[in-house]
C-alpha positions in Angstrom: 62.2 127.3 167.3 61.7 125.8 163.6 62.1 129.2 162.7 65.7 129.8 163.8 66.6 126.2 163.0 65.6 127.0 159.0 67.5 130.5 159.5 70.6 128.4 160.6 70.0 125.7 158.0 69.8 128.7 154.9 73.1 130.4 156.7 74.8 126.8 156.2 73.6 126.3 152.5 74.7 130.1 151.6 78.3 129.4 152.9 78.8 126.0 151.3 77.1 127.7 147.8 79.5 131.1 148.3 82.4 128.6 149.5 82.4 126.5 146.1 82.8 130.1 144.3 85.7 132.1 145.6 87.4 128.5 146.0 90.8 128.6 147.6 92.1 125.5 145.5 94.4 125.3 143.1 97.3 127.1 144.9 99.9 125.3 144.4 101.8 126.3 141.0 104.7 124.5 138.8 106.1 125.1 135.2 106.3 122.9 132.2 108.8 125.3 129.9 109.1 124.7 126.6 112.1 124.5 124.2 114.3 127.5 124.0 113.0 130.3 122.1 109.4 128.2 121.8 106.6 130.5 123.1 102.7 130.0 123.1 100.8 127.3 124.4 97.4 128.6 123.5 95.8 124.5 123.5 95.9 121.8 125.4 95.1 117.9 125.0 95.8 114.7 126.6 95.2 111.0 124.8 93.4 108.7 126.1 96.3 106.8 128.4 96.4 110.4 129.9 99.8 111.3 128.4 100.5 114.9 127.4 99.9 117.2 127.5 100.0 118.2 123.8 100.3 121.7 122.8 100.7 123.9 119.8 103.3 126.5 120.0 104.0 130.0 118.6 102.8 132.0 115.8 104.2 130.3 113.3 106.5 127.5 114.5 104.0 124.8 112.6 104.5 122.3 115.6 102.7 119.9 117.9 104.6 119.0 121.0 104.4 116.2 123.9 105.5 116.6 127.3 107.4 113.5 128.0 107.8 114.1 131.9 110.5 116.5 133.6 113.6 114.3 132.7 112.7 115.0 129.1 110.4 117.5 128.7 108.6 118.4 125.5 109.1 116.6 122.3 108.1 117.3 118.9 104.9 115.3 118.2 103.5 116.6 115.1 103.3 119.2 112.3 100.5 120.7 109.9 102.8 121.8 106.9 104.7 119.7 104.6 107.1 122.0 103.4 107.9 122.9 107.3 111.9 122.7 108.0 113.2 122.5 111.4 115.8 125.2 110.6 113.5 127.7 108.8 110.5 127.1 111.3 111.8 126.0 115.1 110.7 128.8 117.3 109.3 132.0 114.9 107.1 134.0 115.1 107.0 135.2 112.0 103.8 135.4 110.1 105.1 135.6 106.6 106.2 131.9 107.6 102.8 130.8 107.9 101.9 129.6 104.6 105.0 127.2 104.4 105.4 126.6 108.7 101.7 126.4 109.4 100.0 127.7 112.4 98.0 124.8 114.6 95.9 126.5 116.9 93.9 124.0 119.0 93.8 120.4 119.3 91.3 117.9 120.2 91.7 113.9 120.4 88.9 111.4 119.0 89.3 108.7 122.1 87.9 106.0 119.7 90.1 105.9 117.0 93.0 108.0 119.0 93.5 110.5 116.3 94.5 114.1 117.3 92.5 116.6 115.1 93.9 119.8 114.8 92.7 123.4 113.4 95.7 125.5 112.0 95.1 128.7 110.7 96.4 128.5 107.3 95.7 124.8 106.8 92.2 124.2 107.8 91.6 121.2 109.7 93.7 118.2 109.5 94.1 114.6 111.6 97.2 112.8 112.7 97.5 109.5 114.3 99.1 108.1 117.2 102.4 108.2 116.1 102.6 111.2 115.2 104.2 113.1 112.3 102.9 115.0 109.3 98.9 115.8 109.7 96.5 115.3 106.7 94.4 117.9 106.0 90.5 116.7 105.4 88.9 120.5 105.0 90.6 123.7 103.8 89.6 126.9 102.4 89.0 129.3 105.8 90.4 132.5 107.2 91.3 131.3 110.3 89.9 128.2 112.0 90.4 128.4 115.8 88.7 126.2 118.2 88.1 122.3 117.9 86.6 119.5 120.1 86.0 115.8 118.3 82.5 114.6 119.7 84.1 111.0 120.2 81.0 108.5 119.9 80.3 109.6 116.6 83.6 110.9 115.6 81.8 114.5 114.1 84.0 117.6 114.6 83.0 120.8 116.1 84.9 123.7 115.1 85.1 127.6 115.0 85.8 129.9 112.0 87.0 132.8 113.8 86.0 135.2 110.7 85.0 134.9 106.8 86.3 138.5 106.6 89.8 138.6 108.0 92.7 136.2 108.1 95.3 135.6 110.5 97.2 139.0 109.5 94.9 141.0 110.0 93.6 139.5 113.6 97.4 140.1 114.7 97.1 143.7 114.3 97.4 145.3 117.4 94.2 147.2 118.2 92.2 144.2 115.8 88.6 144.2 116.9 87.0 141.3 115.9 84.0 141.3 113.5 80.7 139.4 113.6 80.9 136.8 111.1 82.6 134.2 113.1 80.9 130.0 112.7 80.4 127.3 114.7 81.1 124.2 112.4 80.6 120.5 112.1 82.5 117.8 110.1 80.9 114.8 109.5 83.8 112.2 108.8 81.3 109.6 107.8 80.2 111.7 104.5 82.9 114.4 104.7 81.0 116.8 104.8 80.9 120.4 106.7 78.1 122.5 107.6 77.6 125.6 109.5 75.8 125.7 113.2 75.7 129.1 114.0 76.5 132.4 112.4 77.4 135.9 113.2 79.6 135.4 115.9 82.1 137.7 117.3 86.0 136.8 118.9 84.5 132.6 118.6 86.9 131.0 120.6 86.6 127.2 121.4 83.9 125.3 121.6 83.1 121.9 124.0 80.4 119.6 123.6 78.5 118.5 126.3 79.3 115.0 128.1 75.7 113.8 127.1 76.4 114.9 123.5 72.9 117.1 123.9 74.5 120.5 122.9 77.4 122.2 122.4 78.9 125.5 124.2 80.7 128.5 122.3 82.3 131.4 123.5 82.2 134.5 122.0 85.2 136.8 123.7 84.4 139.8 122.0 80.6 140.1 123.3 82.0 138.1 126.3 79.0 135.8 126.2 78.4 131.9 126.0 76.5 130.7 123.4 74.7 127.1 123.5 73.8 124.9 120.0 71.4 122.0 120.9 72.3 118.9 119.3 69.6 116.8 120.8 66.0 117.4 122.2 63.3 119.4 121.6 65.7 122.7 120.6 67.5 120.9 118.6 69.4 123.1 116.2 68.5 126.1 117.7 70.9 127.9 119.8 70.7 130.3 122.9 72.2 132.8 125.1 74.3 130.0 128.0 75.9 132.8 130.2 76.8 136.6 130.1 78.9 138.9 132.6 81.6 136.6 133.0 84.4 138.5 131.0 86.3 137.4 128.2 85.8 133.9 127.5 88.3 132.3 125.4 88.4 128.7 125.1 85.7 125.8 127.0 86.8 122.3 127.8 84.6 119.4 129.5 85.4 119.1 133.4 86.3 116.0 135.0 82.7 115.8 136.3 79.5 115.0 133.8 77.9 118.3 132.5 80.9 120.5 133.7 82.9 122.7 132.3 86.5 125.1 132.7 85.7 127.9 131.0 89.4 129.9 130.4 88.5 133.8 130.9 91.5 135.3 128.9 91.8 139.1 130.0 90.5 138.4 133.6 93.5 135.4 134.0 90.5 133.2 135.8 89.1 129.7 135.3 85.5 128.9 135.5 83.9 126.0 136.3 80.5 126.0 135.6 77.8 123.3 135.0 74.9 122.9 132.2 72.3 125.4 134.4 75.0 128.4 134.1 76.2 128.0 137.6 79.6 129.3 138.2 80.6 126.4 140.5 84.2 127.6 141.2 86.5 130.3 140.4 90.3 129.9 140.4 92.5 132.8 140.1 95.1 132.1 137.8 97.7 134.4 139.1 100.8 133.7 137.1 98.7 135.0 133.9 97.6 138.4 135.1 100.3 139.9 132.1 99.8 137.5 130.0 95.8 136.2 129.4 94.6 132.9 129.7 93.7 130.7 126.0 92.7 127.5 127.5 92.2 126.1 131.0 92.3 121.9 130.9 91.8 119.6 134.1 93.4 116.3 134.1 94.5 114.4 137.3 93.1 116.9 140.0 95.0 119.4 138.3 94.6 122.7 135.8 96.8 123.0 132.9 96.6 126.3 131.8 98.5 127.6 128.2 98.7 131.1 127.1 99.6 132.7 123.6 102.2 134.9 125.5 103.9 132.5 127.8 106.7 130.2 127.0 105.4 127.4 129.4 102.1 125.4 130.6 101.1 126.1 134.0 99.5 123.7 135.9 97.4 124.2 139.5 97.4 121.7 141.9 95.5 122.0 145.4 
């Protein structure tokens, strides 16, 4: 009898554990569309009132915009380059433009002082306040910066150097394989300072710290691995393998829930939520991005808001 009743009991935990994977939420889909002729919404960030979400846009449009709700819909927020025109820069993707557009790639809010810190690929990293406008850079001098998340109790900065070999160009080659000497980067704002984490990375995409600031997770598309930096605790500085097999990750932001995690699997159009053991607690299909590749997946309000460098809208999943 206490046999069959622990059989029963094991059957019970196995669903609930195999339930939470293949989850059936998120179904429900809606559009935020972007300005005419505006395409790719590879980040995503909301303040600290829980407005947003802010985006960067397009190759080489130079822009930060601000969805102001469905009468209005996005507005410009922000730009990286000060010798970016409206007329010369709204809406291209032209590389060439770059250098005198800029290229924001991810974004990340410091919810102390509500500055928005930004990575752009020709201009380093910069910080903008609250009302928006023309960013200040505070660290140039990089290929191609690409991921960002501000740490917000002590205000460092944890970024990724995509490569020292290859800038932005080159990467937008088609058939560009990425090499190995992709960084994981702090900035200290206190002495101003930036020093490297970990080396040797390949396709870095963004990083998220933890939510009790004892390590930091970075993916690593091109080897489709997780890496994990320990910030606190008896590894501290070290760094380890955190999860393999799970694709193509792209960009990781913190969960709604402590020590979790959406991890945005770009070629498989999936989101991950996973926890600090490397448990896959939920996987979410995200359909609508099958063609297209998921850059970042980012919960707010029981929902996902999902960007992509190939779509000209956010997505966002609601149950």
């Amino acid at each position: 009898m206490k046999t069959s009743c622990l059989l029963v009991v094991n059957v019970i935990v196995c669903f609930f554990l195999v339930g939470s994977v293949i989850s059936n939420d998120y179904k429900t889909f809606n559009k935020l569309s972007l300005p005419p002729t505006v395409t790719g919404p590879e980040s995503a960030a909301f303040d600290l009132a829980g407005e947003g979400p802010y985006v960067t846009v397009a190759v080489s449009d130079g822009r930060i915009l601000k969805w102001k709700g469905p009468v209005i819909g996005f507005v410009d927020f922000a730009y990286t380059s000060p010798t970016r025109t409206k007329e010369l820069c709204d809406g291209t993707n032209d590389l060439v433009l770059g250098p005198i557009c800029g290229r924001p790639v991810a974004l990340s809010f410091n919810y102390r002082t509500s500055d928005l810190y930004i990575t752009d690929a020709f201009f380093g990293l910069l910080v903008v306040g609250f009302n928006g406008g023309l960013a200040t850079q505070i660290s140039g001098g990089y290929k191609y910066l690409s991921g960002i998340d501000v740490e917000s109790y002590t205000g460092n900065v944890y970024m990724t150097d995509a490569s020292l070999t290859y800038d932005i160009r080159n990467m937008s080659q088609p058939g560009f394989k990425p090499d190995s000497t992709g960084r994981l980067l702090k900035y200290n704002p206190r002495t101003q300072r930036v020093v490297v984490l970990i080396s040797g990375l390949a396709g870095v995409g963004g990083p998220a710290v933890s939510s009790d600031r004892k390590y930091v997770l970075v993916p690593e598309y091109a080897n489709k691995k997780i890496q994990r930096y320990w910030l606190q605790g008896p590894k501290h500085s070290t760094n380890e393998v955190f999860m393999t097999g799970i694709g193509s990750p792209k960009n990781i932001k913190r969960a709604a829930n402590d020590q979790e995690f959406w991890v945005a699997v770009e070629k498989q159009a999936q989101g991950l939520r996973v926890n600090g053991s490397a448990m896959v607690l939920q996987t979410v299909p995200l359909t609508k991005f099958v063609n297209k590749g998921v850059a970042v997946v980012q919960e707010m309000n029981d929902a996902l808001f999902v960007g992509s460098s190939h779509a000209d809208f956010v997505g966002v999943y609601t149950n």
